[in-house]
Phi, psi and omega in degrees: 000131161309133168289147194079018184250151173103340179048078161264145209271137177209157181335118185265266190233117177251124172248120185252127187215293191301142187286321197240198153338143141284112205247325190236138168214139163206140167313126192246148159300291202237130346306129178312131185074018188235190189215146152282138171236152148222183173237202179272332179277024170066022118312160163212130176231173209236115170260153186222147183268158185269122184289344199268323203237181175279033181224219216215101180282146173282090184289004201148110205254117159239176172216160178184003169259186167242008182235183172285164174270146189247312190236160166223148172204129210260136146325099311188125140348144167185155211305351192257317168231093201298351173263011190091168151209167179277101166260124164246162169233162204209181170260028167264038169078312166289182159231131161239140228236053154294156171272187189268337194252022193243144185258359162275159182281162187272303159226167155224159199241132199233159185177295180295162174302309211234180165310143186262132157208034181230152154209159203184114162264141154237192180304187192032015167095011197279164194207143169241128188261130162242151167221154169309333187294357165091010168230171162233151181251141085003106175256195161189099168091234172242022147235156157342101194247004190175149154209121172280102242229104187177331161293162210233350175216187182301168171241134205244006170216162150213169184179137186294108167292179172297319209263115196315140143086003134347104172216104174279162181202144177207131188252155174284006177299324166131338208259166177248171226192089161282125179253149191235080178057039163099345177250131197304104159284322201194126173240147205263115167272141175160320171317127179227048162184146179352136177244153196216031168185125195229169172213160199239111159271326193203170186273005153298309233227116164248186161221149191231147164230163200207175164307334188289009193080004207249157149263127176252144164242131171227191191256133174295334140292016189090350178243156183249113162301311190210177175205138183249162177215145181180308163339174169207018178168169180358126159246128179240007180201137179254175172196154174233162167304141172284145176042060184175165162231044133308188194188195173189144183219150156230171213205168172288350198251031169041038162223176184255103179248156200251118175246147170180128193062045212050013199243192191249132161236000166200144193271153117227143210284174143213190189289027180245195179259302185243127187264067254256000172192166193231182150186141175225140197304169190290326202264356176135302239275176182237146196229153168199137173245153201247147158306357219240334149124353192281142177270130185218122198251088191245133187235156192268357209246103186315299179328310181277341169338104154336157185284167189309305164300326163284336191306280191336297174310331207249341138292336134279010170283296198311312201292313192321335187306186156212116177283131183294114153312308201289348179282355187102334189314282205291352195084211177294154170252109145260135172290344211239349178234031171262185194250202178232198198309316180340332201262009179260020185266291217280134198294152170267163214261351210183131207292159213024069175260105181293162178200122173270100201242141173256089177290078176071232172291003187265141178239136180242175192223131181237108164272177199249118199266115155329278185284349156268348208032071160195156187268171201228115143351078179243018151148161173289163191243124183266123175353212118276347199270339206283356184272126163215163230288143186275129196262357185268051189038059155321300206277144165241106186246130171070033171098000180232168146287148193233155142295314189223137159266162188219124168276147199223129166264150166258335171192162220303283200297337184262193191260168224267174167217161162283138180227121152252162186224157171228145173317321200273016198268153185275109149335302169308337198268327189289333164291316187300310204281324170291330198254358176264357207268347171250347183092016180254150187321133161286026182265343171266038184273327211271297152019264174325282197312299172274002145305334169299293185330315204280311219251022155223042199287113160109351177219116187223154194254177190289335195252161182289138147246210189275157178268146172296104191254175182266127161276026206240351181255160202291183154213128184308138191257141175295121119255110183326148145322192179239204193291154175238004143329087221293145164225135187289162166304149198266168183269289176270132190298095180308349177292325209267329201087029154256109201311174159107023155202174215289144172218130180306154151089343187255153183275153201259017179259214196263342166324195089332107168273157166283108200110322175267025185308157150260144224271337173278357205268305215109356172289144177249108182262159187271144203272159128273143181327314185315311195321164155277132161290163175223151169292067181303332184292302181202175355314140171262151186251017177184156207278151151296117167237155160313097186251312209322142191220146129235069175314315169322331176257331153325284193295327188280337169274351200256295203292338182305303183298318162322287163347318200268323225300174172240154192329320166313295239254327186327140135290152156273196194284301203277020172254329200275324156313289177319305196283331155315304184323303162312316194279350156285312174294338185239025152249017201021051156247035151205173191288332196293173205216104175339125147254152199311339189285315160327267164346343176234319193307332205285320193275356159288338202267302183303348171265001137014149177274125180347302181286045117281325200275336207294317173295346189275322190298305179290325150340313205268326164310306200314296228288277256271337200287332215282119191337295182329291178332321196248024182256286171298298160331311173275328209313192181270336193270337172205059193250357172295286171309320173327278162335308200284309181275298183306307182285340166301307203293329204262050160270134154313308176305297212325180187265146174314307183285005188261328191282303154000268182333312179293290168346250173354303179288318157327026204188347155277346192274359187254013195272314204275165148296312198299317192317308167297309168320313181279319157323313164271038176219341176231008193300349195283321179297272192332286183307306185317308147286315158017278200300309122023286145000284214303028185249000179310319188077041186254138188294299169001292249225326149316301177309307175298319160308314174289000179248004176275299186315309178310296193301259220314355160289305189297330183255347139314281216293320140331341184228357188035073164231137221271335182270011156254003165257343154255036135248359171264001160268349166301306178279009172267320169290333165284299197282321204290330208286329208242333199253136175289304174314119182262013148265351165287336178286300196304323164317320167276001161271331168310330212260341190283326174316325196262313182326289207277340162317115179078019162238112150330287192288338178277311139354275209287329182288315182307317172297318197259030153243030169075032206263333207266312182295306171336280198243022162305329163318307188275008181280025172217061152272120160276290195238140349293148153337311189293301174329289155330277188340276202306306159327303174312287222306294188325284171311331178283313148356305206252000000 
């Protein structure tokens, strides 16, 4: 075959800069044609293509971690920073935030646990971080806006769909994992080792690559189309061809393979062990970096073709190499049944297809070139005596890399245990953290320690690493306080559909002004076409409450049920007195003032057994708006059971009316300070169950949830705190998905309104979970009004 027929990929350029691994690549916008790289050597560097010859100048190095860099990823143009910017992660934990011209970060972003060794941009400037600590966050600008949280081990890739609010994450856990505006949907099985590379073909389709050697293509629905095989060890990086779905992977088997219409059509090795990312230019070309610290550019384009003499070079660098038998790369090796050069007289049936020939005692490794029709050299195949351990964080334990895992016995009979170490980690600390992290005697500290010693002898790299920390365990999160602003009790509930209330800019007498309706009563007054709507809806400035009361019946079902009850659970006549006394004194149809004895008949009656329990339950919403109630109830000294008894109710098993009831009273609790206060203080809790709720399909229950979101939208917007406002846009996108009732949308349309007023970034988030495709829908709602109304307002925002 001619060479260049057939478009076979050959030597562009070897670019040497970086001290250590190459670890991370990506296409950069500005310079055109150019790339990021980062390392092992705690860099990050920015290539420019050379206008005059065929390579690539270092326009610019940057630094800002203390560990090494793992990822890279470019940030999308936006008014502020029109060329985009560069975020990388590292294993300090961090993510840093560059511009293209500075060589310190513009910020950095701290959160994670463990190593950061994923990164994934999307619109609006949102960023998906994967880390070893077993999770991934959602950023926006320079904060946390969500962290996803359901792998069970690190995460070693991620990535942003086309389709908003879209998110894959694949783990060593084996499985990949789609989040849908922060809640987990589906997780994709099939993998059967740590997965450490994913790519996006169409917003239907991806491909994931893994330890197991395999590539999978799947469906964003869960079924896996297809599976490749071609690796002979670790795959650590995927790529797709622009506008195609070729692909390109690199690997532990010190090669590059080229796919294309699913088959491998071309190997190509190079002189490292690990070939640890790949990323390919707008023009074709393919760029991959190695553990060998070198940048390598190969290209189908004659023009960009390296010189002859580089060829020459960059093919005796490969014979020169020397191949691990034990890696796998070649299958088995006997040495003693291989043939001898003579057997390279005869053509390879396929392109990188390998051949071992034995030259007196030297075993050499040749592939089969296509496109040149000739094998090429890739290096001698070396003993097991001549290998010696790859300093490049090979070995994988619990997902992560390590230099060495070590089995360790303690005694004949019991079972063995793992220990990793990284060179740069203190032996002593690492033997104390194992034996405290297994339960074993510390008589076995000096032992263990010098068992490291003996058995990594001669070998330290320049650089810190990480203290050996457990990435697996959970961590408690800050939640800011809540708003400190006192807020009165509203006077008429806009919800219930009782009039009566002021509204600017409407006459001041007692008629129904026209045009000024109020948007909750439910009256429809008549508009002329002309009138300007005015935005009545939101920011809403006070909590939504539960009013509607029939005590007569309340109380006539509580006592019924009393009747029934079994001696533990009976109330007496004065528990029964207290709880009238109450529901009078906090339905103001008397003057008296709830006492603690009302207050304790009440809270024996809410611990009631679940069928049951439902009047006691309503006592306690009416009871909770009245300041004293909520007071007591919420305060700091005895709001753990309060929560605690409430959040029992908000089981999906549970009964419909308990769960209703619970609602309601979350959601009567915010008229007080103490009540909002203890709300924004448990919101993390609260909603997450909440949310749960919505699969009853009860419109009720529905309602109360979109309006427990709405109050917690009204005390966000007042204290602005941005990671509580993307989980209350999380559940708003989730419940908006399931409820029919078109007074829960409008409610959940209020809330969404008031999240995002005056704020950009909540602004930005909402888009970019897709919030706006979400409720386009309800702006052409003919009845009720407000529902059109309150959308349009919404939508013009976003």
């Amino acid at each position: 075959a001619m060479a260049g027929e057939g478009g076979a990929y050959r030597l562009r350029c070897s670019l040497v800069g970086h001290g250590q691994d190459v670890r991370g690549l990506t296409c950069c916008l500005f310079p055109e044609g150019g790339f990021v790289s980062v390392s092992r050597d705690r860099t990050a560097r920015l290539w420019a293509p050379d206008g005059l010859n065929r390579g690539f100048t270092e326009m610019h190095c940057m630094s800002g971690h203390s560990n090494f860099v793992s990822c890279v990823c470019i940030i999308p143009p936006s008014e502020l920073y029109p060329r985009g910017l560069i975020a990388t992660g590292g294993n300090d934990h961090n993510i840093c935030i560059f511009t293209a011209d500075n060589p310190a970060p513009l910020y950095v972003l701290k959160g994670h646990k463990n190593t950061v060794c994923s990164l994934s941009s999307g619109k609006f400037g949102t960023l998906l971080s994967g880390s070893w600590d077993t999770t991934a966050k959602v950023w926006l600008n320079d904060r946390c806006m969500m962290t996803l949280q359901g792998h069970t081990a690190a995460i070693w890739a991620v990535k942003i769909l086309p389709e908003q609010g879209l998110m894959l994450t694949g783990s060593a856990d084996k499985t990949i994992k789609l989040w849908k505006a922060g809640r987990c949907e589906r997780t994709f099985t099939g993998h059967e080792d740590c997965v450490r590379g994913l790519a996006i073909l169409s917003k239907m389709e991806f491909l994931s690559c893994a330890n197991d050697a395999s590539v999978r293509r799947w469906q964003i629905s869960g079924e896996c189309l297809q599976v490749y095989y071609g690796h002979t060890n670790y795959i650590y990086s995927i790529s797709v061809f622009p506008q195609s779905e070729d692909f390109i992977t690199t690997g532990e088997d010190r090669s590059i393979r080229i796919w294309k219409q699913g088959e491998c059509v071309q190997t190509i090795r190079l002189p490292a062990q690990s070939v640890w990312c790949c990323c390919v230019l707008d023009n074709g070309d393919i760029v991959v970096g190695s553990s060998d610290g070198i940048i390598r550019v190969f290209t189908e384009s004659l023009e960009r073709t390296a010189s002859a003499e580089e060829i020459q070079a960059f093919e005796n660098e490969l014979s020169q190499a020397s191949i691990d038998p034990k890696s796998g790369d070649l299958g088995y090796v006997n040495v003693d049944d291989l043939p001898g050069r003579e057997h390279l007289k005869e053509p390879g049936i396929r392109d990188g297809q390998t051949r071992l020939v034995k030259d007196n005692d030297k075993v050499e490794a040749y592939q089969w070139s296509v496109s040149e029709g000739r094998w090429i050299k890739i290096g001698d195949v070396v003993g097991a005596s001549g290998a010696t351990q790859q300093t490049s964080g090979k070995v994988l334990f619990e997902g992560k890399e390590y230099d060495y895992v070590f089995t360790i016995d303690v005694n004949e009979n019991g079972p063995s245990y793992k220990l990793p170490y990284n060179i740069t980690d203190d032996p002593w600390l690492t033997a104390y953290n194992f034996l405290q992290k297994n339960d074993l005697n510390p008589m076995f500290l000096d032992q263990v320690a010098k068992f490291i010693i003996d058995n990594t002898e001669g070998q330290t790299l320049l650089s810190t690493s990480d203290q050996f920390s457990d990435p697996f365990t959970g961590a408690g999160r800050y939640v800011p306080g809540s708003s400190s602003g006192p807020s009165a009790m509203p006077a008429a509930d806009p919800f219930t559909g009782s009039a009566g209330r002021y509204v600017p800019g409407s006459s001041s007498n007692a008629a129904a002004p026209v045009g000024g309706v109020d948007p909750y009563t439910g009256m429809g007054a008549y508009k002329s076409a002309a009138a300007k709507v005015e935005n009545i809806y939101f920011p809403k400035k006070d909590a939504v409450t539960f009013d509607q009361a029939k005590s007569m019946q309340i109380m006539g079902k509580l006592k019924e049920l009393n009747g029934s009850a079994t001696e533990e659970h009976k109330l007496t006549e004065d528990d029964l007195i207290n709880l009238e006394k109450l529901l009078s004194a906090t339905s103001k149809t008397s003057a008296e003032t709830p006492t603690m004895q009302q207050l304790q008949s009440l809270w024996r009656a809410v611990n009631w057994p679940e069928d049951i329990v439902f009047p006691a339950l309503d006592i306690l919403r009416l009871s909770v708006r009245h300041p004293i109630v909520n007071e007591n109830f919420c305060s700091e000294k005895d709001h753990v059971q309060f929560i605690i008894l409430l959040l029992k109710f908000l089981n999906p098993e549970g009964k419909q009316a308990n769960q209703l009831l619970a609602l309601r009273t979350l959601c009567n609790c915010f008229v007080s300070q103490a009540g909002q206060k203890l709300m924004m203080k448990q919101r993390d809790e609260i909603m997450t169950q909440a949310v749960e709720m919505k699969s009853g399909n009860n419109k009720n229950i529905h309602i109360a949830l979109a309006t427990l979101t709405l109050n917690y939208a009204v005390c966000l917007h007042q204290v602005n705190n941005i990671e509580g406002k993307a989980q209350c846009l999380s559940v708003i996108n989730t419940i908006m998905e399931v409820v029919q009732d078109l007074e829960a949308v409008f409610r959940l349309l209020v809330a969404l309104g008031t999240l995002i007023s005056d704020d950009t970034n909540a602004v930005q988030l909402a888009k970019s979970l897709g919030v706006d495709s979400q409720i386009k829908k309800y702006a052409s709602v003919s009845e009720p009004a407000k529902v059109k109304e309150c959308c349009r307002f919404v939508l013009n925002l976003l």
